[in-house]
GUKELUM-149799 format. One record per residue (C-alpha): residue in one letter; z, y, x. Coordinates in nm, 3 decimals. Example, Ala and Ser with C-alpha at 12.3 -4.5 7.8 and 13.67 -1.06 7.14 Angstrom:
! GUKELUM-149799
@tigu=a up=0.780 north=-0.450 east=1.230
@tigu=s up=0.714 north=-0.106 east=1.367
END
This chain:
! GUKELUM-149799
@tigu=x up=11.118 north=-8.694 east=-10.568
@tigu=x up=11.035 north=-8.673 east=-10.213
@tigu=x up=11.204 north=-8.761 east=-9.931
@tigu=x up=11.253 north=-8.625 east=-9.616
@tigu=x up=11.347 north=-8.872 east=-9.298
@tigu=x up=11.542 north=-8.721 east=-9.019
@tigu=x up=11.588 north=-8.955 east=-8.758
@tigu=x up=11.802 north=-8.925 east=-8.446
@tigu=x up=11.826 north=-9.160 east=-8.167
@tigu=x up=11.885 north=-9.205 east=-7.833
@tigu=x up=11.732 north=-9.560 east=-7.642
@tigu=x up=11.819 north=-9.815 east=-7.835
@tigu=x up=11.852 north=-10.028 east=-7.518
@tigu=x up=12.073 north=-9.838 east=-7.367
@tigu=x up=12.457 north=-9.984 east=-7.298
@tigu=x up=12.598 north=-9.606 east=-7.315
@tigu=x up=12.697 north=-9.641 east=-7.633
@tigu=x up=12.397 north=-9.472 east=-7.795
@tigu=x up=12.272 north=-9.557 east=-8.175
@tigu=x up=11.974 north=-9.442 east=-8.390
@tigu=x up=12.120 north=-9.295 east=-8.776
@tigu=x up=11.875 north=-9.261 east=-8.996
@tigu=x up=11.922 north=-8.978 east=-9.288
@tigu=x up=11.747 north=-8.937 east=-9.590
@tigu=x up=11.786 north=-8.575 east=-9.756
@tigu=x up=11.596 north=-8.441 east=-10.057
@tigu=x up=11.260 north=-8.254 east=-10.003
@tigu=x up=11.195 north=-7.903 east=-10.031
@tigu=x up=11.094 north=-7.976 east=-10.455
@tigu=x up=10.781 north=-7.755 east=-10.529
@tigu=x up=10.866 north=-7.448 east=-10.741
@tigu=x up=10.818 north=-7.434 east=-11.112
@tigu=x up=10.545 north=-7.185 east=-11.198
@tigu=x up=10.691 north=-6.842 east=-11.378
@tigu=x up=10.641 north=-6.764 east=-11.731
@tigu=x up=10.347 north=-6.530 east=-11.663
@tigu=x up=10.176 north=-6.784 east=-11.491
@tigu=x up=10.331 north=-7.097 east=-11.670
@tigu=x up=10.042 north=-6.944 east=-11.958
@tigu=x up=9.744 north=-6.964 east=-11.768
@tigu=x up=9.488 north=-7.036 east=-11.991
@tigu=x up=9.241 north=-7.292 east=-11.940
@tigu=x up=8.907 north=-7.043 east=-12.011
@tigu=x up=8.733 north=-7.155 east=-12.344
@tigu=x up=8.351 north=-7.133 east=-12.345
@tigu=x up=8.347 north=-6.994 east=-11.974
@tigu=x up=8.619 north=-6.654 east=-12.053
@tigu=x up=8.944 north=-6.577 east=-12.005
@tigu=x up=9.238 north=-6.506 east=-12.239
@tigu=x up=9.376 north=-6.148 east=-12.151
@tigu=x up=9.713 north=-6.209 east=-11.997
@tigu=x up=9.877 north=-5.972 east=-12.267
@tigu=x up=9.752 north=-6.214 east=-12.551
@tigu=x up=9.879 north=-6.514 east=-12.356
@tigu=x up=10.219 north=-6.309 east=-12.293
@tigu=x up=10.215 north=-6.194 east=-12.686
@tigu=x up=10.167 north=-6.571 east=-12.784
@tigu=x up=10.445 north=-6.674 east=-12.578
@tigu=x up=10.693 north=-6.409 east=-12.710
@tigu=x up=10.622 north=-6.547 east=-13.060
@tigu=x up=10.688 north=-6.935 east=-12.949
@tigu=x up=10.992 north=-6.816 east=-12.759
@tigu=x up=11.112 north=-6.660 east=-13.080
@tigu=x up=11.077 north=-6.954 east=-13.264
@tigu=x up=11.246 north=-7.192 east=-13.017
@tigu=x up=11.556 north=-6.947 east=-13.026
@tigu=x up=11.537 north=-6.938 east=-13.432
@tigu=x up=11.565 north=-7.299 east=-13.462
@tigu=x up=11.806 north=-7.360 east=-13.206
@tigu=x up=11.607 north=-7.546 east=-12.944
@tigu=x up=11.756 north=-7.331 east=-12.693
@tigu=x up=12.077 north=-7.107 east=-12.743
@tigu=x up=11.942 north=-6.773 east=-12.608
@tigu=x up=11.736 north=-6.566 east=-12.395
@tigu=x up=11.940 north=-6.639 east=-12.094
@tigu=x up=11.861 north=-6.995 east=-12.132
@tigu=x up=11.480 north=-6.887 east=-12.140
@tigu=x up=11.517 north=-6.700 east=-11.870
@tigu=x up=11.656 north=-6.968 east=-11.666
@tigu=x up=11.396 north=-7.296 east=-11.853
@tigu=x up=11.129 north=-7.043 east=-11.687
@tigu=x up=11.266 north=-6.909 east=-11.395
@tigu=x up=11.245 north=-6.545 east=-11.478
@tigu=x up=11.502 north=-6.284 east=-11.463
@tigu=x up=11.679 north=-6.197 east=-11.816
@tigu=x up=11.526 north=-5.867 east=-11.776
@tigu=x up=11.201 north=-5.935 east=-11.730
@tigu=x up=11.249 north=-6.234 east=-12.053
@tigu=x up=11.340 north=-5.931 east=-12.225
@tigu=x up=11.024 north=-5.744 east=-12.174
@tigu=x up=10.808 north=-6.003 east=-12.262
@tigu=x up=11.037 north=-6.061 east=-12.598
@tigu=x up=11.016 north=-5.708 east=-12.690
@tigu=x up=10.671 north=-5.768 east=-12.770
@tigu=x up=10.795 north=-5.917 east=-13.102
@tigu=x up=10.902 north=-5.588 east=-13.223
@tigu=x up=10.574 north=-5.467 east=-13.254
@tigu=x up=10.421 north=-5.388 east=-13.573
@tigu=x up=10.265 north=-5.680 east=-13.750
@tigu=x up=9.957 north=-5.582 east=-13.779
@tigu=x up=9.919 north=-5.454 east=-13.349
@tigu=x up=10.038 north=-5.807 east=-13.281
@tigu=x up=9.744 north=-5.903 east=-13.514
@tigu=x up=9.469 north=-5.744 east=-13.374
@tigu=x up=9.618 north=-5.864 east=-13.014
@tigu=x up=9.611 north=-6.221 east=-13.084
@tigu=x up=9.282 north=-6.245 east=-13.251
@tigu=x up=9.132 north=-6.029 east=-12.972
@tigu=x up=8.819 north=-6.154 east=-12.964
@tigu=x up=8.688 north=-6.102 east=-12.551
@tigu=x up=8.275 north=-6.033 east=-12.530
@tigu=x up=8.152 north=-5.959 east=-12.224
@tigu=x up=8.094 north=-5.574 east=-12.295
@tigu=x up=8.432 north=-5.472 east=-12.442
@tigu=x up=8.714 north=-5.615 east=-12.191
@tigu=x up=9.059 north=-5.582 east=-12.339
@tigu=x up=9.228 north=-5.348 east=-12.096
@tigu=x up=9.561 north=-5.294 east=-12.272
@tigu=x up=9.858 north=-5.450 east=-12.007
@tigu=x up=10.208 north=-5.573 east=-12.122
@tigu=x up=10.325 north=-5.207 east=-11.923
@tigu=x up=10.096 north=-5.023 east=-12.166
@tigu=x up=10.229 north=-5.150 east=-12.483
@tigu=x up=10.591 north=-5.086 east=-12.321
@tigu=x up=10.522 north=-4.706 east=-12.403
@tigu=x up=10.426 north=-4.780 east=-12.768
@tigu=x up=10.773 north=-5.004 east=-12.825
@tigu=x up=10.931 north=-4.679 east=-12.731
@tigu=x up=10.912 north=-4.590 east=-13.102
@tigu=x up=11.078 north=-4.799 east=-13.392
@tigu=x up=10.791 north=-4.658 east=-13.654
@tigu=x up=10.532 north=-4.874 east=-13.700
@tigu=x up=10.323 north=-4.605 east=-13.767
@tigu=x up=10.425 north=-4.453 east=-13.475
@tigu=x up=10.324 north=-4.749 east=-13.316
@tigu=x up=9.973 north=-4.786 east=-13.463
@tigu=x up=9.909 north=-4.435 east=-13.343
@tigu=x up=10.037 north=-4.480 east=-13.015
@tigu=x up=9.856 north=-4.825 east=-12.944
@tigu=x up=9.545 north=-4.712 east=-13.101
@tigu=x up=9.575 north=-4.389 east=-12.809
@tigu=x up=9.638 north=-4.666 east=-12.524
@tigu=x up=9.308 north=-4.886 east=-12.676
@tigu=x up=9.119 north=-4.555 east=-12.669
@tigu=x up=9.197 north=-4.463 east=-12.311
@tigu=x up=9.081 north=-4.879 east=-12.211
@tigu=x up=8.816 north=-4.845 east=-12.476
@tigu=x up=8.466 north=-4.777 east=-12.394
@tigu=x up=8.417 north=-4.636 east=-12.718
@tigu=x up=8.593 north=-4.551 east=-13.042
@tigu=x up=8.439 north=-4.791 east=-13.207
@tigu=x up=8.598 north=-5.071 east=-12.995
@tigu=x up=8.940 north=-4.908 east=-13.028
@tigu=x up=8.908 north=-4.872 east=-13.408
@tigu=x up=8.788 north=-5.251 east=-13.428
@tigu=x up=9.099 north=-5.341 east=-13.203
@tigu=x up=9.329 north=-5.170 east=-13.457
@tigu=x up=9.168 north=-5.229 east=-13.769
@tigu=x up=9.393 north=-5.449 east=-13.962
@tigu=x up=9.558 north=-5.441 east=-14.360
@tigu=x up=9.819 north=-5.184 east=-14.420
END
């Protein structure tokens, strides 16, 4: 940890009466990276993992730490990451997508002419519904609109029934 030295004197020669105190206080300690960022991927073979895979991963090892007791709840997330409850939430909602959607984002597979576009907000709008059809339908429309064809939104959602 570092250390800080504050130092007050006066001349040490002096017969006034004056003395030198020397005070050591804790440092300003450097800030723990957030849970967004605490994911940065290290890029493998020169690209970058789209943040919502790196987010989607992370909701699945949360939800493992919680189910075998490593850590009593989301609050206790929250706080191991230093990220509001709320915003813990969000990124643990993602485990209530269908299966197969939280397939095809994890095995994303990022070439140079088919970017995923789909963001964390996005898929928000398609955990409004509890259907996972409903879902499938709604994240295949949010592919399609980041999609430079329907062939690359199709191959995003194309997974076992």
């Amino acid at each position: 940890m570092r250390r800080k030295k504050l130092r007050t004197a006066g001349t040490g020669s002096d017969t006034d009466g004056a003395f030198q105190v020397e005070v050591t206080m804790p440092g300003r300690r450097e800030r723990c990276s957030r849970v967004g960022s605490a994911v940065e991927s290290k890029p493998v073979d020169g690209q970058q993992i789209p943040r919502i895979v790196r987010l989607m991963a992370l909701a699945i090892k949360f939800q493992d730490m919680v189910d075998r007791g490593d850590v009593g709840d989301y609050a206790d997330l929250a706080r191991l990451g230093h990220v509001s409850r709320a915003r813990l939430t969000q990124i643990m909602n993602l485990c209530h997508l269908a299966p197969d959607v939280q397939e095809s984002l994890l095995s994303y597979e990022d070439d140079q002419s088919s970017p995923l576009t789909t963001t964390e907000r996005d898929l928000r709008k398609v955990l409004h519904s509890v259907c996972w059809v409903d879902q499938r339908q709604a994240f295949i429309e949010i592919t399609k609109v980041g999609a430079k064809s329907d062939d690359q939104a199709l191959r995003l959602t194309k997974a076992p029934r």
